[in-house]
C-alpha positions as CSV (number, residue, x, y, z in Angstrom):
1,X,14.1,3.9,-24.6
2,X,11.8,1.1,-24.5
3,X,11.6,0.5,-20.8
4,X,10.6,4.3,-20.2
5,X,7.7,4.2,-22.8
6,X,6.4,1.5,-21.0
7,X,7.0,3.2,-17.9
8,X,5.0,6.1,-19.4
9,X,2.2,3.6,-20.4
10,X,2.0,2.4,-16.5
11,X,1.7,6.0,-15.4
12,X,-0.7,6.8,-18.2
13,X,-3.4,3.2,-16.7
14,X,-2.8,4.3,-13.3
15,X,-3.9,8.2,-14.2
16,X,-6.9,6.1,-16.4
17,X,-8.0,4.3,-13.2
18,X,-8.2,7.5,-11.5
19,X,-10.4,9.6,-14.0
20,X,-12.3,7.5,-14.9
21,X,-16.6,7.0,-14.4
22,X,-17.2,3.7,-16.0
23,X,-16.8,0.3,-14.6
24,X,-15.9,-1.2,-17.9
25,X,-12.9,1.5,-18.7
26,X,-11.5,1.2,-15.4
27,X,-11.1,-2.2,-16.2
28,X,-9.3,-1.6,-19.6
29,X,-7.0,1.0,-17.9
30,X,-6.3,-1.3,-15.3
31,X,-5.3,-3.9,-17.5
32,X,-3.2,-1.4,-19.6
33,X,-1.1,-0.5,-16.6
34,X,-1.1,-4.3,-15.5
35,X,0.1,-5.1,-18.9
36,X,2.6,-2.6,-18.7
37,X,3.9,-3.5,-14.6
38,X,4.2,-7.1,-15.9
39,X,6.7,-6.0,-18.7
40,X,8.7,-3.6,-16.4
41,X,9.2,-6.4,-13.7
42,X,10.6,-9.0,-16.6
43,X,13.0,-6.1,-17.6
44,X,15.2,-7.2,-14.9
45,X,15.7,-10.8,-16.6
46,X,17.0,-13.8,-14.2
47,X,14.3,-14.4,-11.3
48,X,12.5,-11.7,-12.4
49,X,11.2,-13.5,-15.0
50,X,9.5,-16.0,-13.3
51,X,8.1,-13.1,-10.7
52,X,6.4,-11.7,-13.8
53,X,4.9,-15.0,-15.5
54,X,3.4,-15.9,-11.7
55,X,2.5,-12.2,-12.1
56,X,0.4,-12.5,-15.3
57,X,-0.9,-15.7,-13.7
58,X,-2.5,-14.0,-10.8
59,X,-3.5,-10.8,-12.4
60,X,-4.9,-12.3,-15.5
61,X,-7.5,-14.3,-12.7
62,X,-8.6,-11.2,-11.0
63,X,-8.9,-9.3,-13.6
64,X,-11.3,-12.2,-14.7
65,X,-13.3,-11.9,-11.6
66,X,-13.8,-8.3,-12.1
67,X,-15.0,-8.3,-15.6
68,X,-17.8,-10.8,-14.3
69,X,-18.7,-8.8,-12.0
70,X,-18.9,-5.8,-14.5
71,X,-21.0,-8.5,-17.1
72,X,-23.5,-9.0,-14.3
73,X,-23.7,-5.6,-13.1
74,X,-24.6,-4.6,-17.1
75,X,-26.7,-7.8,-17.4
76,X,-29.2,-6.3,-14.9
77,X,-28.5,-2.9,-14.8
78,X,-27.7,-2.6,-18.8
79,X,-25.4,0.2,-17.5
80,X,-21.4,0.7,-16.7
81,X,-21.3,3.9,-15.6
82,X,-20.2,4.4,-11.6
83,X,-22.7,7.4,-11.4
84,X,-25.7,5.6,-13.6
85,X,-25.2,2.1,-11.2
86,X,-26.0,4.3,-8.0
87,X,-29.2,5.3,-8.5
88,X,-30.0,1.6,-10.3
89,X,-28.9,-0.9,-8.1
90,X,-31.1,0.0,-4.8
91,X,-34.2,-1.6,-5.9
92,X,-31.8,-4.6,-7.2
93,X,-29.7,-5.0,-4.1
94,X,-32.2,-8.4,-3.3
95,X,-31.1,-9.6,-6.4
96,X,-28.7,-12.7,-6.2
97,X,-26.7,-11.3,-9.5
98,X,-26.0,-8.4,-7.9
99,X,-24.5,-9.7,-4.9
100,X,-22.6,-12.0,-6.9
101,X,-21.3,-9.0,-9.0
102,X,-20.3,-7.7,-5.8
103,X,-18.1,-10.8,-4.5
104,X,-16.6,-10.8,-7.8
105,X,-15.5,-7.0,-7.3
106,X,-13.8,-7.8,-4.0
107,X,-12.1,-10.8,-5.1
108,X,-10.4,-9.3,-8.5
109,X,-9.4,-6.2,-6.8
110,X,-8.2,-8.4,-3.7
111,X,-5.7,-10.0,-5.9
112,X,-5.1,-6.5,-7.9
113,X,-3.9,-4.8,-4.3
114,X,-2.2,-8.4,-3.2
115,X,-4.3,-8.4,0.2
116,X,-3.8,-11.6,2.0
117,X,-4.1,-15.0,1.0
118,X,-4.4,-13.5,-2.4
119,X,-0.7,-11.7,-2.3
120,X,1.0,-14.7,-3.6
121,X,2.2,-12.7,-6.8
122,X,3.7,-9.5,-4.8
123,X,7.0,-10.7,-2.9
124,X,8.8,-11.8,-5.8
125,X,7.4,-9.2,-8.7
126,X,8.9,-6.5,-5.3
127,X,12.3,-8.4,-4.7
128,X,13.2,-9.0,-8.5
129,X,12.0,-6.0,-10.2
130,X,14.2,-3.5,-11.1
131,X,14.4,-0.4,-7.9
132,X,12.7,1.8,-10.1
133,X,9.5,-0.2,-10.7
134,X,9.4,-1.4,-7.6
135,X,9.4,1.7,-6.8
136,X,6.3,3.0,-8.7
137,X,4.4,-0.5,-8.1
138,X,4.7,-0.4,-4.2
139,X,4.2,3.3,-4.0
140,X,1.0,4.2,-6.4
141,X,0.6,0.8,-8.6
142,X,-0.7,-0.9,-5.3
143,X,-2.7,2.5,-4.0
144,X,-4.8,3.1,-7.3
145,X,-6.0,-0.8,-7.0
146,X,-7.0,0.2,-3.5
147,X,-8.5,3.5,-4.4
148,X,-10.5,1.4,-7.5
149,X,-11.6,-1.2,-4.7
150,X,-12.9,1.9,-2.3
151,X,-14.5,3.5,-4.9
152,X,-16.6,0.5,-6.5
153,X,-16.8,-0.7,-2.7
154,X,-18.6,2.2,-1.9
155,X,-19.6,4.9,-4.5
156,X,-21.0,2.1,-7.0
157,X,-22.7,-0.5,-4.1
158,X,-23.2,2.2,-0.9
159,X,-22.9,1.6,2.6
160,X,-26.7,0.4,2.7
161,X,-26.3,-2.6,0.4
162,X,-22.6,-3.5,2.3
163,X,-24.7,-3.4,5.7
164,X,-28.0,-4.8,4.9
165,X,-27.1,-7.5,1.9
166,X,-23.6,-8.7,2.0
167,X,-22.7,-8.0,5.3
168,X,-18.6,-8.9,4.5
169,X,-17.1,-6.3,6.4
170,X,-16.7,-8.5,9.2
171,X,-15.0,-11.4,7.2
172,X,-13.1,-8.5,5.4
173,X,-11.7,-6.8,8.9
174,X,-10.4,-10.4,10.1
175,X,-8.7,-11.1,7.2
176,X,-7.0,-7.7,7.5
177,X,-6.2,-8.3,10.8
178,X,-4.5,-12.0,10.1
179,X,-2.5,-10.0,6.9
180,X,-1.6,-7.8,9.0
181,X,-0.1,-10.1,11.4
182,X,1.4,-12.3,8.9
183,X,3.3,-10.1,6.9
184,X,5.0,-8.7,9.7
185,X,6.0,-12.0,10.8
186,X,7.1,-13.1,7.7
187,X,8.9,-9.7,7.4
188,X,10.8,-10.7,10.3
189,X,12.3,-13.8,8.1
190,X,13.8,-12.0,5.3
191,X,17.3,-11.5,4.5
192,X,16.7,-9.5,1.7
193,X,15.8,-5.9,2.5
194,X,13.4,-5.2,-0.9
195,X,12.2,-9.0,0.0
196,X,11.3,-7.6,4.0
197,X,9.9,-4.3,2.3
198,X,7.2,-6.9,0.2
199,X,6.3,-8.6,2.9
200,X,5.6,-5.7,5.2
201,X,3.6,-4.0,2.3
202,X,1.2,-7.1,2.6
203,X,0.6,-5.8,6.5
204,X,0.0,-2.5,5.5
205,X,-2.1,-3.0,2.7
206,X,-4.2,-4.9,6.1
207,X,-4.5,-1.9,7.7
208,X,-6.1,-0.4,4.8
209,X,-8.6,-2.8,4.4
210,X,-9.0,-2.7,8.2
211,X,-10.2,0.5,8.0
212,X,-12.6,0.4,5.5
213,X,-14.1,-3.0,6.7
214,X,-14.7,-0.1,9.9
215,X,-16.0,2.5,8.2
216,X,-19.4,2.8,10.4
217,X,-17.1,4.1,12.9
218,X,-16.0,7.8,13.0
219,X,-12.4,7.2,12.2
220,X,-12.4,4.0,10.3
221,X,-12.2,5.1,6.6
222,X,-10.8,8.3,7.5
223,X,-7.2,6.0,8.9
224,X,-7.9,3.7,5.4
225,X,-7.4,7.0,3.4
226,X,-4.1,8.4,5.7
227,X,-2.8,4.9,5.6
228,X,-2.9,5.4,1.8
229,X,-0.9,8.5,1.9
230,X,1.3,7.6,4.5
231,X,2.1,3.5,2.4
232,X,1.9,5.4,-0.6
233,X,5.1,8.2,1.2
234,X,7.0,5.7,3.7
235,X,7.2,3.1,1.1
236,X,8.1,5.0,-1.6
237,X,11.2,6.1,0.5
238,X,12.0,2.8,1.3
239,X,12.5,1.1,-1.6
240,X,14.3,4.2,-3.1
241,X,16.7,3.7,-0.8
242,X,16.7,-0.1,-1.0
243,X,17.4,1.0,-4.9
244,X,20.3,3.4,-3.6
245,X,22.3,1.0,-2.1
246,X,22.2,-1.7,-4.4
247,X,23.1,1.1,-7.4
248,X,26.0,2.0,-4.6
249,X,27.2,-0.9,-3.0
250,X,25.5,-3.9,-4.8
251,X,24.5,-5.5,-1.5
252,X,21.1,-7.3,-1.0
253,X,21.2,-9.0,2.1
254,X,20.5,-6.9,5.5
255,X,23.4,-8.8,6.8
256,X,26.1,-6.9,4.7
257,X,24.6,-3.3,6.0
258,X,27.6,-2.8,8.4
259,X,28.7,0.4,8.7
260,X,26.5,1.8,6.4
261,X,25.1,4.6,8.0
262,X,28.9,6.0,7.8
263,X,28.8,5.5,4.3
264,X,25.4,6.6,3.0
265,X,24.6,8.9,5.9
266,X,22.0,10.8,3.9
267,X,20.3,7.7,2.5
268,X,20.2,5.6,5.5
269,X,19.0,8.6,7.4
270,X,15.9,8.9,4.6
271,X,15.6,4.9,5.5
272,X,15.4,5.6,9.4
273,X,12.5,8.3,8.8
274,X,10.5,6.1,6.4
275,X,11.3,3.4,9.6
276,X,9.6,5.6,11.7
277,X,6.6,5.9,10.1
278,X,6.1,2.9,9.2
279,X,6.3,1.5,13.1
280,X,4.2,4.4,13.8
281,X,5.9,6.7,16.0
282,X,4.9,10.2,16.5
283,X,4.8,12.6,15.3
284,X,5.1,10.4,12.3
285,X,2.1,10.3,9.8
286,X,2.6,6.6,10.4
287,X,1.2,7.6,14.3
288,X,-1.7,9.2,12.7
289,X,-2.8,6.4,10.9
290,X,-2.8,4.0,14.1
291,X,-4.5,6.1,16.2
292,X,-7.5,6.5,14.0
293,X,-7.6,2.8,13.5
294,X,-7.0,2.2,17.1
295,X,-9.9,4.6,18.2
296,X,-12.2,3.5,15.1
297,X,-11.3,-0.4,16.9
298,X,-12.3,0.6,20.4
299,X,-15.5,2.6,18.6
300,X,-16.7,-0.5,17.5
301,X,-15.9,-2.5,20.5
302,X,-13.8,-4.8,18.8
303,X,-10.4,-5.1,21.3
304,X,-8.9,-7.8,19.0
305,X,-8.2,-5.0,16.5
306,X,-6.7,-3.1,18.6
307,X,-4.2,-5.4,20.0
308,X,-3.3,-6.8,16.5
309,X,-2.4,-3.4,15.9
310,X,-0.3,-2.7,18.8
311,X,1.3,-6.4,18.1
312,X,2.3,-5.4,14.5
313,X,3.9,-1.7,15.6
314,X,6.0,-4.5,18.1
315,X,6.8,-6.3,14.8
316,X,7.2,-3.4,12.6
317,X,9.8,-2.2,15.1
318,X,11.9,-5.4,14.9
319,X,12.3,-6.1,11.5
320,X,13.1,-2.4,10.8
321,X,15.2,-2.0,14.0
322,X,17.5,-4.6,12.8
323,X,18.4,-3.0,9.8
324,X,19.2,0.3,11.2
325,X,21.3,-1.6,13.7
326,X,22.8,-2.7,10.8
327,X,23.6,0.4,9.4
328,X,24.9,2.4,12.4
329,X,25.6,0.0,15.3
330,X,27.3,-3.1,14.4
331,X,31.1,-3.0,12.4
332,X,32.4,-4.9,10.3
333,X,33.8,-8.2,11.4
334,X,37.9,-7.7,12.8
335,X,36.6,-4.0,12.8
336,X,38.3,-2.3,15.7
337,X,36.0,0.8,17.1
338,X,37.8,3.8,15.8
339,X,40.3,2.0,14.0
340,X,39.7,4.2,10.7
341,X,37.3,6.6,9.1
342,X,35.3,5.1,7.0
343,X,34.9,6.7,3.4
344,X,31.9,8.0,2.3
345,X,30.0,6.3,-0.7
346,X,26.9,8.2,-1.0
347,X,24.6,7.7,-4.0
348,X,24.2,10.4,-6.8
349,X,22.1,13.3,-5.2
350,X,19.6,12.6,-7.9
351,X,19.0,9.4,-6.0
352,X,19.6,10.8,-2.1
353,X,17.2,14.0,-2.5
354,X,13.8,12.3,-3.7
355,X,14.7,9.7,-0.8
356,X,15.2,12.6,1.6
357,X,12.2,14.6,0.8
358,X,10.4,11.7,1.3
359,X,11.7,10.6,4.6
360,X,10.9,14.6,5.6
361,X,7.2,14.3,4.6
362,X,6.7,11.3,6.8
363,X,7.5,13.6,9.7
364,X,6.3,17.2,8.3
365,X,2.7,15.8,7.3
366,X,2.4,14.0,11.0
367,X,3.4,17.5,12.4
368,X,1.0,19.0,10.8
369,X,-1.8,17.3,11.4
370,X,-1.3,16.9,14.9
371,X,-0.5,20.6,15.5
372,X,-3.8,21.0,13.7
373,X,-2.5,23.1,11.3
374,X,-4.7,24.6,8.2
375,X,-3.7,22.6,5.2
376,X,-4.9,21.1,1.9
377,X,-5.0,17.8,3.3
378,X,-7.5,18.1,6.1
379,X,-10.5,19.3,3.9
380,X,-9.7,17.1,1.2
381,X,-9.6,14.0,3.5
382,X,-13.1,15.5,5.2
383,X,-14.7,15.7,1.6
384,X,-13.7,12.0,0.8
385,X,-15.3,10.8,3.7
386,X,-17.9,12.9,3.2
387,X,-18.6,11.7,-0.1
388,X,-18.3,8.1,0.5
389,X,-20.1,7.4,3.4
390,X,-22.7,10.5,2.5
391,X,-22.2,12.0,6.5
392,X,-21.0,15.5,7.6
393,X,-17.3,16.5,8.1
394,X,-15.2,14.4,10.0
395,X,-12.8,16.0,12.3
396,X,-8.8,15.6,12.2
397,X,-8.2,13.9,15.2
């Protein structure tokens, strides 16, 4: 009973974060569902202990940063509300608090969203949590830091300050760019599939920051925001299925996969979808997302970007590929090719059909918006940007 009131009381910050106009109770609500993630990690006990202390550790440091920056921000503003700041800080934007305030935002909510160097905290709290909050932290924990980061980055501090005062976009965009190499080589290391799903979230959570760090370009922010959608989707997936197999099977390691595909067919074919996406094929959402970043790369003239992206979909594809070899390519050792059937040990199909709607979105949403079809999402998307960067609609691409 316990771990799902705390559960409730992580859902409850993150919703907080979300609603919230002031920069002083999106700190509080952030620290409520911080609070909350670090008790749902130790619930595990073992290892996952330790990931939650170095946990604490690291989030207890940003969340010091960003309560500076909030202190200065009130020490020369004597205000905490987002909308209020907006209109105060122009004439301050010279000042040298300020822009301190500022580095101390990006700093706290660097560690918050685990972006490279900072991401020290994330691979173990991932690999030893329980499946379920690893879950909910890869999926939307990770997404409302990023959305509080956007949202202070740019509603609170506008695009004229970011340009003309603290001009850290370009620092920001090669940092991205090295996280999101790293993490996918480092993903290539792992033996443990949640442990390879950790790492590759530290490269994807580099292509978010990517494209904001580009958001003078047409399609920079507007790949930042599907990125967010399709991490929030393809991950999601992913670790639901990494949490189906070990409720199934008990296995960890990718190496003891064999044959899985013949016994899970329904899980590991949600895991192949999620896959997919997250390499970036079409007409996966995953596509969408590097093609906006791609052309929002070659918009700004910066070719570097665009080949550390095309080297990461290469990187994405081996360290996934190898575990869907796993699964439907390679038998068991002694295993003779049609020697037996295999029997079916598919999770409960309270466990398989989350994991397989997912895996569908990946591929229905991609559909869509290539097809260009009228939905929700594309006016939504269009608004955000529209709000954020104060321009006119931006077209789907």
């Amino acid at each position: 009973m316990s771990f799902y009131v705390v559960f409730q009381l992580l859902v409850t910050g993150l919703c907080g974060i979300i609603v919230t106009g002031d920069i002083f109770n999106l700190y509080v609500f952030l620290e409520i569902a911080s609070l909350a993630a670090y008790a749902l990690i130790a619930a595990a006990g073992g290892r996952s202990l330790k990931a939650s202390y170095n946990y604490v550790i690291m989030g207890s440091i940003g969340a010091c940063f960003y309560l500076l920056g909030a202190g200065f921000l009130y020490s020369v503003t004597g205000s905490l509300n987002m909308a209020d700041l907006s209109y105060l800080l122009p004439p301050l934007y010279g000042n040298k608090v300020v822009q301190a305030a500022f580095v101390f935002f990006v700093v706290g909510m660097s560690i918050k969203m685990a972006l490279f160097p900072l991401h020290v905290w994330q691979p173990d709290a991932y690999t030893y949590a329980p499946s379920a909050v690893s879950v909910i932290i890869a999926a939307a924990m990770s997404k409302v830091s990023i959305y509080a980061f956007i949202r202070i980055f740019f509603s609170v501090f506008t695009t004229e300050f970011i340009h003309i005062y603290v001009p850290i976009t370009t620092v920001l965009s090669w940092i991205a760019a090295i996280a999101i190499i790293v993490g996918s080589v480092i993903a290539i290391m792992q033996s443990n599939l949640k442990r390879m799903l950790a790492y590759s979230s530290v490269s994807q959570i580099g292509y978010i920051v990517l494209g904001v760090a580009l958001f003078s370009t047409q399609w920079g922010l507007y790949g930042a925001l599907i990125h967010i959608l399709n991490h929030a989707i393809t991950k999601g997936c992913l670790f639901m299925v990494a949490g189906a197999i070990i409720y199934r099977t008990g296995v960890r390691s990718i190496k003891d996969f064999e044959g899985l595909g013949k016994k899970m067919p329904y899980t590991c074919a949600a895991f192949t979808l999620a896959a997919l996406s997250m390499i970036g094929v079409p007409p996966t959402v995953g596509f969408i997302t590097k093609l906006c970043l791609v052309l929002a790369s070659l918009e700004a003239v910066e070719y570097v970007y665009v080949a550390v992206i095309l080297a990461s979909t290469l990187l994405n594809l081996v360290y996934f590929w190898r575990v869907v070899d796993r699964m439907y390519f390679v038998r068991k050792e002694g295993e003779e090719e049609g020697e037996k059937e295999i029997k079916r040990e598919e999770a409960p199909a309270s466990m398989v059909l989350p994991t397989l709607i997912l895996g569908s979105l990946c591929v229905i949403v991609g559909i869509l918006w290539l097809a260009g079809a009228e939905t929700p999402l594309l006016p939504i998307v269009d608004q955000i940007v529209n709000t954020l960067l104060g321009k006119g609609v931006v077209a789907a691409p």
